[in-house]
GUSEMI-173395 format. One record per residue: residue number from 1; residue in three letters; x, y, z of N, C-alpha, C in turn. Coordinates in steps of 0.1 Angstrom, whole numbers, always signed. Example, Ala and Ser with C-alpha at 12.3 -4.5 7.8 and 13.67 -1.06 7.14 Angstrom:
resi,resn,n_xx,n_yy,n_zz,ca_xx,ca_yy,ca_zz,c_xx,c_yy,c_zz
1,ala,+132,-57,+78,+123,-45,+78,+132,-33,+78
2,ser,+128,-22,+71,+137,-11,+71,+129,+0,+79
END
This chain:
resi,resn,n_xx,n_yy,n_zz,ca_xx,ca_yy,ca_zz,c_xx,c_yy,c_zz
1,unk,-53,+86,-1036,-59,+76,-1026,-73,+72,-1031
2,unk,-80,+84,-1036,-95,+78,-1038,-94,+70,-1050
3,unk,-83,+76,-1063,-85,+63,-1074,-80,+51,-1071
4,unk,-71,+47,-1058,-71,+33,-1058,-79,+28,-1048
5,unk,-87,+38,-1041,-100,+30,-1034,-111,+25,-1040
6,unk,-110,+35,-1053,-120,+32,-1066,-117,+21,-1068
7,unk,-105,+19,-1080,-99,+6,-1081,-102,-8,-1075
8,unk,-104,-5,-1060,-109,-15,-1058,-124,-17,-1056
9,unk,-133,-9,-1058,-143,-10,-1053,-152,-4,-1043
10,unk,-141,+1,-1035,-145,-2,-1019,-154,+10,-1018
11,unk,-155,+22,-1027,-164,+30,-1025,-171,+34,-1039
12,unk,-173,+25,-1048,-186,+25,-1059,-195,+20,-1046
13,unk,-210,+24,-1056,-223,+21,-1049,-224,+7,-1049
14,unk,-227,+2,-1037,-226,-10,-1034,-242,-15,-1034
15,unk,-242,-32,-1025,-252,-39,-1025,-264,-27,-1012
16,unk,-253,-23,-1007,-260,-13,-993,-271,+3,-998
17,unk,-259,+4,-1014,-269,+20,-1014,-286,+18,-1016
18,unk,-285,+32,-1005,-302,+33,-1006,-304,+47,-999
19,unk,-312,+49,-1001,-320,+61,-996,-328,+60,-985
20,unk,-332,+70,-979,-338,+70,-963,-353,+67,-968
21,unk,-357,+62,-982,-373,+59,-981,-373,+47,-991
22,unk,-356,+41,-989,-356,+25,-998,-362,+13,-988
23,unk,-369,+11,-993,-375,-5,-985,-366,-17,-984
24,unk,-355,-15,-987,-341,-24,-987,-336,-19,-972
25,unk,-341,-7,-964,-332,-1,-956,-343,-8,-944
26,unk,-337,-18,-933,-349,-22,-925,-351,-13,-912
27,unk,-339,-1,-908,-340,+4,-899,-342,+22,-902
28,unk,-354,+25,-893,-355,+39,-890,-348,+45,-880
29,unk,-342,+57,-876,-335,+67,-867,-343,+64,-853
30,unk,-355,+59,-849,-360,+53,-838,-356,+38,-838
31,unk,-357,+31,-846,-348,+22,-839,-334,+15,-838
32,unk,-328,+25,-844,-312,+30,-840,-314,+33,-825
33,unk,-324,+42,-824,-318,+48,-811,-320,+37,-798
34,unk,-335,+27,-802,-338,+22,-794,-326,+10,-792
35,unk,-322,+2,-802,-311,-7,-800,-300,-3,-790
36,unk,-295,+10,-794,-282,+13,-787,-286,+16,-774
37,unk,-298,+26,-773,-300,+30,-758,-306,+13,-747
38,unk,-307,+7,-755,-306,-8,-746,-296,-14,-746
39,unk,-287,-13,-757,-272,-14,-753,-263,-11,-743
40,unk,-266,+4,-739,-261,+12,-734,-270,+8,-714
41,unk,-280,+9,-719,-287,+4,-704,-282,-11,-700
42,unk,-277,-23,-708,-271,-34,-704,-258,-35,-698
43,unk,-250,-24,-704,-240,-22,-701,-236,-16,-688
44,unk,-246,-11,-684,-246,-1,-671,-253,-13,-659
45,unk,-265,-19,-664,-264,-33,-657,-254,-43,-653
46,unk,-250,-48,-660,-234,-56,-660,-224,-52,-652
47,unk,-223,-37,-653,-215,-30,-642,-217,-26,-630
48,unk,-233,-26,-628,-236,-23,-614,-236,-40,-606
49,unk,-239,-47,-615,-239,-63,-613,-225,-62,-605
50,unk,-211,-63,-617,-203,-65,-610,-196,-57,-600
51,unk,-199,-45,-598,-195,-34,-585,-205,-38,-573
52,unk,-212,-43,-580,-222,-49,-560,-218,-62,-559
53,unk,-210,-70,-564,-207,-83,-563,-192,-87,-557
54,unk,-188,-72,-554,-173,-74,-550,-174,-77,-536
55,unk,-162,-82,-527,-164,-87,-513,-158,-71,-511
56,unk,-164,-65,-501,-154,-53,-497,-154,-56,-482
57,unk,-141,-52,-476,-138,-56,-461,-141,-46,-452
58,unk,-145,-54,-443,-157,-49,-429,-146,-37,-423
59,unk,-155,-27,-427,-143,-14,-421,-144,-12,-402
60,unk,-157,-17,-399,-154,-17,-383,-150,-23,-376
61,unk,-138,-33,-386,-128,-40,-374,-116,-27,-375
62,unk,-116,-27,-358,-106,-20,-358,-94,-26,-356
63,unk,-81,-14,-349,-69,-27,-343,-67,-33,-336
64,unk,-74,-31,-325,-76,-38,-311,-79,-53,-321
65,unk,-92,-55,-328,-91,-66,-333,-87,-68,-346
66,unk,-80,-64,-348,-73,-69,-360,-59,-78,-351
67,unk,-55,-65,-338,-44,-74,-331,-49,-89,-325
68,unk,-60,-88,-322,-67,-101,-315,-66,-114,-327
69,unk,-68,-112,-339,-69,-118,-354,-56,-124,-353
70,unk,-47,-118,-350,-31,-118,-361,-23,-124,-345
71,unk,-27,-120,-331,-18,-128,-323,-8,-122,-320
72,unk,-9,-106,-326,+5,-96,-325,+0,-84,-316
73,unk,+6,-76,-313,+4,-63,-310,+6,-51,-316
74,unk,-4,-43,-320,-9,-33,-328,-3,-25,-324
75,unk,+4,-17,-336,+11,-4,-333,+1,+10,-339
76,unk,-2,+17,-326,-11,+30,-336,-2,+42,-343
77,unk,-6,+50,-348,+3,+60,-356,+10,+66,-349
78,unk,+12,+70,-336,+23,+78,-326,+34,+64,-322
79,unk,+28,+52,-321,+40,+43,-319,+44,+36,-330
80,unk,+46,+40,-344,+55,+36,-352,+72,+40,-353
81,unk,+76,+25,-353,+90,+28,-357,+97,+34,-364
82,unk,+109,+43,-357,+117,+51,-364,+118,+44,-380
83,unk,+123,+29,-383,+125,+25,-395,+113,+31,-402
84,unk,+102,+23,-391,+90,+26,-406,+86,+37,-406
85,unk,+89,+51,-399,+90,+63,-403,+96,+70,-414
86,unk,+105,+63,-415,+120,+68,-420,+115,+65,-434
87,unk,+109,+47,-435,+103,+41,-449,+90,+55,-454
88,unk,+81,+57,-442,+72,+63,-449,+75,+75,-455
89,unk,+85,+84,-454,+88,+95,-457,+96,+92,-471
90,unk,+105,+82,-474,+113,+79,-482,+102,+73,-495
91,unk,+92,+66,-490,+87,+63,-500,+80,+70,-501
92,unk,+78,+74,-520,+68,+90,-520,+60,+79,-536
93,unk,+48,+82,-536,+43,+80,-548,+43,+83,-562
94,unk,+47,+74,-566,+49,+72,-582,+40,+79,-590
95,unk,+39,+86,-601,+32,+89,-608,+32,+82,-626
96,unk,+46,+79,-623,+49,+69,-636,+50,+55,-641
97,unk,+42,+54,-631,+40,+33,-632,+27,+32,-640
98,unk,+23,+17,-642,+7,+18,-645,-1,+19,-636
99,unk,-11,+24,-643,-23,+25,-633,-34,+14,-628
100,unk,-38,+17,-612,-42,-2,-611,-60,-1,-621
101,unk,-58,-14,-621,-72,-17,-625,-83,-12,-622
102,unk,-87,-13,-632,-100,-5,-623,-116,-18,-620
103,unk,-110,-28,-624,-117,-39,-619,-105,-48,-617
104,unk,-110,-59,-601,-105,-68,-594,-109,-81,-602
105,unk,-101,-91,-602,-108,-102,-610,-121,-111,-604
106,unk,-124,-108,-594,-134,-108,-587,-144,-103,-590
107,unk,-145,-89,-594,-155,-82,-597,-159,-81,-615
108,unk,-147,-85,-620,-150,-92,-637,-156,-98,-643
109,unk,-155,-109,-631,-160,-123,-630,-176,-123,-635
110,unk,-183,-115,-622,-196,-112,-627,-200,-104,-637
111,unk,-194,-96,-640,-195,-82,-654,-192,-92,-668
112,unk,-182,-101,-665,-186,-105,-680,-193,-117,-683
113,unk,-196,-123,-667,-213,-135,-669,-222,-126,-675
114,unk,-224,-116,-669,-231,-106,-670,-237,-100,-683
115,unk,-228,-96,-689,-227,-93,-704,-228,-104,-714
116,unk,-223,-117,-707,-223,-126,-720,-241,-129,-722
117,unk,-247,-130,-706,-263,-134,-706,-266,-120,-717
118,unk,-268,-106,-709,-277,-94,-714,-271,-95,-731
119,unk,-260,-95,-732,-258,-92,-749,-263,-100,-753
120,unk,-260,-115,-753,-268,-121,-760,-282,-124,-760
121,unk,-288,-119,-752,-304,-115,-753,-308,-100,-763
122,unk,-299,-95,-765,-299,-83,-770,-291,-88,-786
123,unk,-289,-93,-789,-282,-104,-804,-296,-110,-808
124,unk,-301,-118,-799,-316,-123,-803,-322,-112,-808
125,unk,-328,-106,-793,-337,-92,-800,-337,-90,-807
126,unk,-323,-88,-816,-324,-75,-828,-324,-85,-838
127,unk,-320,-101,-835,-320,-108,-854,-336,-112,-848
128,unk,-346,-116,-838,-361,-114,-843,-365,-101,-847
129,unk,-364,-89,-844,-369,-83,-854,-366,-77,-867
130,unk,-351,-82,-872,-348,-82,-887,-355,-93,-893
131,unk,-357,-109,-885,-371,-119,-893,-384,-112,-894
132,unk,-383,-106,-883,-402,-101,-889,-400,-93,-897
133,unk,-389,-81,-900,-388,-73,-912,-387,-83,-924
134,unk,-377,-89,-923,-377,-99,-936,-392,-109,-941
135,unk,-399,-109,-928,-414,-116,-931,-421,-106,-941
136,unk,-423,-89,-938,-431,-80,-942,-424,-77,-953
137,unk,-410,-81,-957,-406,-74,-970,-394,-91,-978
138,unk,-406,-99,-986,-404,-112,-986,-391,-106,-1000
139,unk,-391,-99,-1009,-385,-96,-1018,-370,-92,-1015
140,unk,-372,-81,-1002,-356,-77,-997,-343,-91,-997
141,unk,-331,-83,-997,-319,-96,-999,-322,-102,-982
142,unk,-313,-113,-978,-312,-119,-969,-305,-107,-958
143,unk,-306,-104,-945,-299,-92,-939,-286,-96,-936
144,unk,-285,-111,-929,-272,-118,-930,-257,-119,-944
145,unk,-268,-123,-956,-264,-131,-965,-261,-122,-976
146,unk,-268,-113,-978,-272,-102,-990,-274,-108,-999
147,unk,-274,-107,-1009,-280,-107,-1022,-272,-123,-1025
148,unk,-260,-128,-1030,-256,-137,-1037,-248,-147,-1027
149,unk,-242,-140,-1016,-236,-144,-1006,-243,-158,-1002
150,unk,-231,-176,-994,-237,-183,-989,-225,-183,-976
151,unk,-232,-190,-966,-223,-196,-959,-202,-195,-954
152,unk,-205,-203,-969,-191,-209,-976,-183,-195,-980
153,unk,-188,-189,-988,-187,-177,-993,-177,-167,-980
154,unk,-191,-165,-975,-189,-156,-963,-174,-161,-950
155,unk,-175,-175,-949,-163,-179,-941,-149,-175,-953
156,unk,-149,-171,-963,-137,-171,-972,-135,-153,-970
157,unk,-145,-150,-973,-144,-133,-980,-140,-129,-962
158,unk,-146,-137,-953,-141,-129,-943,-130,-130,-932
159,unk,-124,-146,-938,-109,-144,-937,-99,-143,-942
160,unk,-101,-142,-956,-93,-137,-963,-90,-119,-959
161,unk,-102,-112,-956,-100,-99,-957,-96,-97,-945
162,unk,-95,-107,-931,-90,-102,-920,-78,-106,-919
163,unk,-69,-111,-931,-57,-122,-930,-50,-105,-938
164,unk,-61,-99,-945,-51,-88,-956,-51,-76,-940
165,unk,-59,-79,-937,-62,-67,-925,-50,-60,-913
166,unk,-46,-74,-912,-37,-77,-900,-22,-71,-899
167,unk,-18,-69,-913,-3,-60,-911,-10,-46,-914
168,unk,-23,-41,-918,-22,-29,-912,-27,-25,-901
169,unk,-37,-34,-894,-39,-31,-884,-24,-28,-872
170,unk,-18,-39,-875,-7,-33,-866,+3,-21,-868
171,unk,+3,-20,-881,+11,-10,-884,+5,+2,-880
172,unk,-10,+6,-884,-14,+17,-874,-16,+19,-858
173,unk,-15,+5,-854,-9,+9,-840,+3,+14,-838
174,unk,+13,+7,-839,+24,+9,-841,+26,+30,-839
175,unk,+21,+33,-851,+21,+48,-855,+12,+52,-841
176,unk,-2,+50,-840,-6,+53,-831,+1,+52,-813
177,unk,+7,+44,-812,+15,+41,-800,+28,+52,-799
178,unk,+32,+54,-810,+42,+64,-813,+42,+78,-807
179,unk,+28,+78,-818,+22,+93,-813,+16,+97,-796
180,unk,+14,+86,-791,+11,+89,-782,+21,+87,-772
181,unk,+29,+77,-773,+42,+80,-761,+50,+92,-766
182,unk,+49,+102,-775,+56,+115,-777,+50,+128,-769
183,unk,+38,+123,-765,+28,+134,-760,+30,+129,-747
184,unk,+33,+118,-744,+34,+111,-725,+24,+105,-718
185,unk,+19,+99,-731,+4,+92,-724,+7,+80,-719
186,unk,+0,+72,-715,+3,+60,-708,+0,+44,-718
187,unk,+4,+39,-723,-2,+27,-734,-8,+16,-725
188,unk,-17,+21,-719,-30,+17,-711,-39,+4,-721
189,unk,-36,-8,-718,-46,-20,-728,-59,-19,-726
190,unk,-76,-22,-735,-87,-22,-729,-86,-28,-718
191,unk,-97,-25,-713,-98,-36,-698,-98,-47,-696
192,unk,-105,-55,-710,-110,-68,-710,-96,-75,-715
193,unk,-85,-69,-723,-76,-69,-724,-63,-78,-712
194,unk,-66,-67,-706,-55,-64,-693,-58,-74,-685
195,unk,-75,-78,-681,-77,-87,-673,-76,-100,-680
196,unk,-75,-102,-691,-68,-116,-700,-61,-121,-697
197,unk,-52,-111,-696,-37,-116,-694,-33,-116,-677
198,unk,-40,-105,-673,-41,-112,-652,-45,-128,-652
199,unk,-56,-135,-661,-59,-142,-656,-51,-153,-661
200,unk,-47,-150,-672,-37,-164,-683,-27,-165,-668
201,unk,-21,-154,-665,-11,-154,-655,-11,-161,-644
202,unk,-27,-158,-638,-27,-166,-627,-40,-178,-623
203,unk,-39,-184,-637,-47,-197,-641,-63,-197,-633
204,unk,-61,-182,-638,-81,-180,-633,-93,-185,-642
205,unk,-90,-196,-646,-100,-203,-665,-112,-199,-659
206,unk,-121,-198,-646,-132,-195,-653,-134,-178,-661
207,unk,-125,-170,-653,-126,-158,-660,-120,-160,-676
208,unk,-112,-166,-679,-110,-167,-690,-116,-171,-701
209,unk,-128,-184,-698,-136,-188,-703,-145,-177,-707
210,unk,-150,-168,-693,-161,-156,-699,-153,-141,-706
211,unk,-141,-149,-708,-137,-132,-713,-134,-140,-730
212,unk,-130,-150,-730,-130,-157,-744,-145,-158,-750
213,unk,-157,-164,-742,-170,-165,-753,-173,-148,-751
214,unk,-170,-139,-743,-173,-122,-751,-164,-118,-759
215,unk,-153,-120,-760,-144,-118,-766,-150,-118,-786
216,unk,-147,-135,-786,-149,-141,-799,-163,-143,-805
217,unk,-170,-146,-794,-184,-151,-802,-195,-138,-799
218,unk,-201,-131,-783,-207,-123,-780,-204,-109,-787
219,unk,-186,-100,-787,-189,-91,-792,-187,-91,-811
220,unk,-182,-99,-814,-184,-96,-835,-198,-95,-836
221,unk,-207,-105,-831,-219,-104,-835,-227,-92,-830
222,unk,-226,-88,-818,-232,-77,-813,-232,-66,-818
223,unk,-215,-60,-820,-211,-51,-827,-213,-49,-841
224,unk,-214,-59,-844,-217,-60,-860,-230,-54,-860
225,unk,-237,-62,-855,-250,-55,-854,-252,-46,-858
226,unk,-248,-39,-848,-253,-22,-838,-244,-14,-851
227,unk,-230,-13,-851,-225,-4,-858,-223,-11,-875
228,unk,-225,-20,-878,-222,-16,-892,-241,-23,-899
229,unk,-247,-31,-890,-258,-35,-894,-268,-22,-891
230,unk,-268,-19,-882,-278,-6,-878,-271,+6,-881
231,unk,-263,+14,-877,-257,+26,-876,-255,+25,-890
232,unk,-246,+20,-896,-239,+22,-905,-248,+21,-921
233,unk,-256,+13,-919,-268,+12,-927,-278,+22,-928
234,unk,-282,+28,-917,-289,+37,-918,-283,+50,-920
235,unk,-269,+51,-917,-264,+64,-921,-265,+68,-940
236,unk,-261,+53,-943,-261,+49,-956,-276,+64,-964
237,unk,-289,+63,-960,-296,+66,-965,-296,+80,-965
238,unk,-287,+85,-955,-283,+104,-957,-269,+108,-956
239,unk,-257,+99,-958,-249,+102,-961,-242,+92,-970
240,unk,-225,+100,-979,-219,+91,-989,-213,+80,-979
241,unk,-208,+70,-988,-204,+59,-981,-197,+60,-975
242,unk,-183,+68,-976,-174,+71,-970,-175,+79,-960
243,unk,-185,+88,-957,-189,+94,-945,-195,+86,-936
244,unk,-203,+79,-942,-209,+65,-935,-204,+60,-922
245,unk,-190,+59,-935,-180,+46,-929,-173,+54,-917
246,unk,-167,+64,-919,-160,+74,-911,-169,+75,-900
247,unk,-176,+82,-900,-188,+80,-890,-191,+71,-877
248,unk,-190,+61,-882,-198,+49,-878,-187,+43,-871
249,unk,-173,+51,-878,-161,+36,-871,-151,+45,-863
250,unk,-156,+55,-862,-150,+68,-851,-161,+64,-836
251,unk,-173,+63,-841,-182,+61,-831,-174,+40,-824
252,unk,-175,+41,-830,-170,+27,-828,-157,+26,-822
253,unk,-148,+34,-824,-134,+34,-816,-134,+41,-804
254,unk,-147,+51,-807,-147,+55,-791,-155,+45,-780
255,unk,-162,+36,-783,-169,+32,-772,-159,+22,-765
256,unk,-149,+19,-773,-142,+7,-767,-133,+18,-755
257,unk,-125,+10,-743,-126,+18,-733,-106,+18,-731
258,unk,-104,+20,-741,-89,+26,-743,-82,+36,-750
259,unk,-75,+46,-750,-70,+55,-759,-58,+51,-769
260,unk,-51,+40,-761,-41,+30,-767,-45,+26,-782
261,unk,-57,+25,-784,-68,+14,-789,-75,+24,-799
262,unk,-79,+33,-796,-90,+42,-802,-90,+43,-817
263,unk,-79,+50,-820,-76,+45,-834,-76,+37,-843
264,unk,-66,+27,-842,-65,+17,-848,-84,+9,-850
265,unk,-88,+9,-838,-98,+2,-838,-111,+13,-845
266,unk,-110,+25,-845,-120,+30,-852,-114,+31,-870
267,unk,-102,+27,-873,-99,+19,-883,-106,+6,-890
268,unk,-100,+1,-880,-113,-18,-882,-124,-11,-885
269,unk,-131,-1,-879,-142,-2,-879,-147,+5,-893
270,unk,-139,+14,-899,-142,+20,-912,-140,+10,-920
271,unk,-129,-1,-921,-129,-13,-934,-138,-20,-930
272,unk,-142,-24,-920,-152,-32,-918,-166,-29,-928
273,unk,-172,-16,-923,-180,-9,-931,-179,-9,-945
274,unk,-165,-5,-946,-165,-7,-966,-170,-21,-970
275,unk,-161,-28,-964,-161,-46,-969,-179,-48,-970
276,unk,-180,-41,-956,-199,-48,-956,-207,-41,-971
277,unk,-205,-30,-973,-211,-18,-983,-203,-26,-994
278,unk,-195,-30,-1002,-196,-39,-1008,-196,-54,-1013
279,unk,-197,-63,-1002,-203,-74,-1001,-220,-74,-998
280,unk,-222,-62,-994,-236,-64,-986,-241,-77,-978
281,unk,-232,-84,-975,-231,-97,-960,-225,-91,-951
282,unk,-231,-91,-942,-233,-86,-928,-222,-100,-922
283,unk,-226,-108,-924,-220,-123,-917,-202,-125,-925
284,unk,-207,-120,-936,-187,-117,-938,-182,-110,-926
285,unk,-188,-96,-921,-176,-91,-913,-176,-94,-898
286,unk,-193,-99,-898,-194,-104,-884,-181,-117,-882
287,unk,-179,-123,-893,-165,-135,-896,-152,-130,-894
288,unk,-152,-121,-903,-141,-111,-904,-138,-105,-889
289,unk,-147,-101,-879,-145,-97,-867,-139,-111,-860
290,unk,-143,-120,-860,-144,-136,-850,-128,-134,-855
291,unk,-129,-142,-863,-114,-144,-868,-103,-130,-865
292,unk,-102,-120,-864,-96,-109,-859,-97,-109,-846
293,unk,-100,-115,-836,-105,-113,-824,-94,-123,-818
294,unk,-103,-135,-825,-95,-148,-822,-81,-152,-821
295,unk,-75,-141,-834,-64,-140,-837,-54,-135,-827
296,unk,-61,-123,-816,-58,-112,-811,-53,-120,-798
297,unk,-65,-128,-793,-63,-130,-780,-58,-146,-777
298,unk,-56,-151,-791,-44,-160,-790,-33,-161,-789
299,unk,-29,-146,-803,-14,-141,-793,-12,-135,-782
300,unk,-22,-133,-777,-19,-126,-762,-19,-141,-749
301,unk,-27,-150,-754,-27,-160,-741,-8,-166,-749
302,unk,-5,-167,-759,+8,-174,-763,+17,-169,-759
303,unk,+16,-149,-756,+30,-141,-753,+29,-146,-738
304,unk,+17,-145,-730,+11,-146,-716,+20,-159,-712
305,unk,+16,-169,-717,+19,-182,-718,+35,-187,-718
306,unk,+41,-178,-729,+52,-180,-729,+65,-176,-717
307,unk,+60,-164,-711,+65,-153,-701,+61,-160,-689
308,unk,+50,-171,-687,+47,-180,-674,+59,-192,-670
309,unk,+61,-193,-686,+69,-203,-687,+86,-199,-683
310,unk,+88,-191,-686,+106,-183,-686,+105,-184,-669
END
């Protein structure tokens, strides 16, 4: 395996190697920390945003007025019906269905306005102060572009490599999905996922619209950032590349919020890393991510779409 990793490249010293006192390396282990831990505090924002934003129903109507409401007459727990006695005993709780949401589309709604404002103020942040690095160090390659890389370039290398990506990405699902319905887990989709497809279903477009611009445009770029621009770069200076990469794309498969997912996706995240460590264009994989993303949640609104239609 390593001679045909060789073979290709993917782990000679690339445009990336450097050492923890190379002036090619723009980030120090403080501002790793500081990026993510404002990551991490946006995220917790977004979510208190949308758990205070949900309507929750006024618990001191009782039944007297709930009966007043409805024009019926309230039955309290000693005057329920034999039938619906008979129901409540007979129906006993499932433990093998899915599990509900753990957000209403109501309460999504705000969490991913939410996220689309804070991340992308946090996308700014970090590309002004890679310009002012780039101001103080006029020699270094481009942080976007690397060294030979343009534009043009970068829209090829990073769909081509997400076009080679895609039968294995499924194939290690696939495996991964395997392994875990043999253990009796549940194939639980991310969140942002699940609520996709609630909303394809029940033609909720503005949630769709904010779960499509985080989806495709808000997280490649963010993520790119954080884990293969920051993390993964700065691992670069105390560890080999392939620890790097490992590293960086384990951390990366855990933050996402599925087990379904974990793997595969801390996969993406190790090729992702190689591809960057030898292209040294950050904007290849940030591309490479878009177009993988785009891909994803196209066939999902098409299966979604199609299943509306039957």
């Amino acid at each position: 395996m390593n001679s045909s990793a060789k073979s290709f490249g993917l782990l000679k010293p690339g445009p990336l190697s450097q050492s923890p006192k190379d002036p090619t390396a723009p980030w120090a282990g403080s501002q790793v920390l500081l990026f993510f831990g404002l990551y991490l505090v946006l995220q917790f924002v977004a979510g208190a945003l949308a758990l205070n934003s949900a309507e929750l129903p006024d618990p001191t109507i009782d039944l007297e007025q709930t009966s007043e409401l409805t024009g019926g007459s309230a039955l309290t727990e000693t005057e329920a019906t034999p039938a619906e006695s008979e129901q409540e005993v007979t129906e006993e709780p499932s433990n093998k269905g899915p599990s509900a949401p753990l957000l209403t589309r109501d309460q999504a709604r705000p969490l991913f306005m939410a996220s689309m404002i804070l991340n992308g103020l946090l996308i700014l942040l970090i590309l002004f102060y890679v310009s002012l690095w780039q101001r103080r160090n006029p020699t270094a390659s481009s942080f976007l572009l690397g060294t030979n890389s343009t534009v043009s370039s970068c829209l090829k290398s990073g769909l081509f490599a997400c076009l080679a990506w895609l039968p294995i990405h499924l194939f290690l699902a696939l495996i991964w999905s395997a392994v875990l319905t043999a253990f009796g887990h549940e194939l639980n989709p991310q969140i942002a996922i699940s609520l996709f497809g609630e909303a394809v279903e029940e033609g909720d477009y503005s949630l769709i619209t904010f779960l499509v611009i985080n989806i495709i445009l808000i997280a490649p770029w963010l993520e790119e950032l954080l884990f293969r621009g920051l993390l993964f770069r700065w691992l670069l200076g105390y560890r080999s590349v392939i620890a790097s990469a490992v590293l960086s794309g384990v951390i990366f498969g855990v933050v996402h919020d599925s087990l379904a997912s974990i793997f595969p996706i801390a996969a993406l995240g190790v090729a992702l890393a190689l591809l960057y460590n030898r292209t040294g264009s950050l904007l290849t994989v940030i591309l490479f991510h878009t177009f993988f993303n785009s891909i994803m949640i196209s066939s999902l609104f098409l299966i979604q779409s199609a299943g509306i239609a039957e």
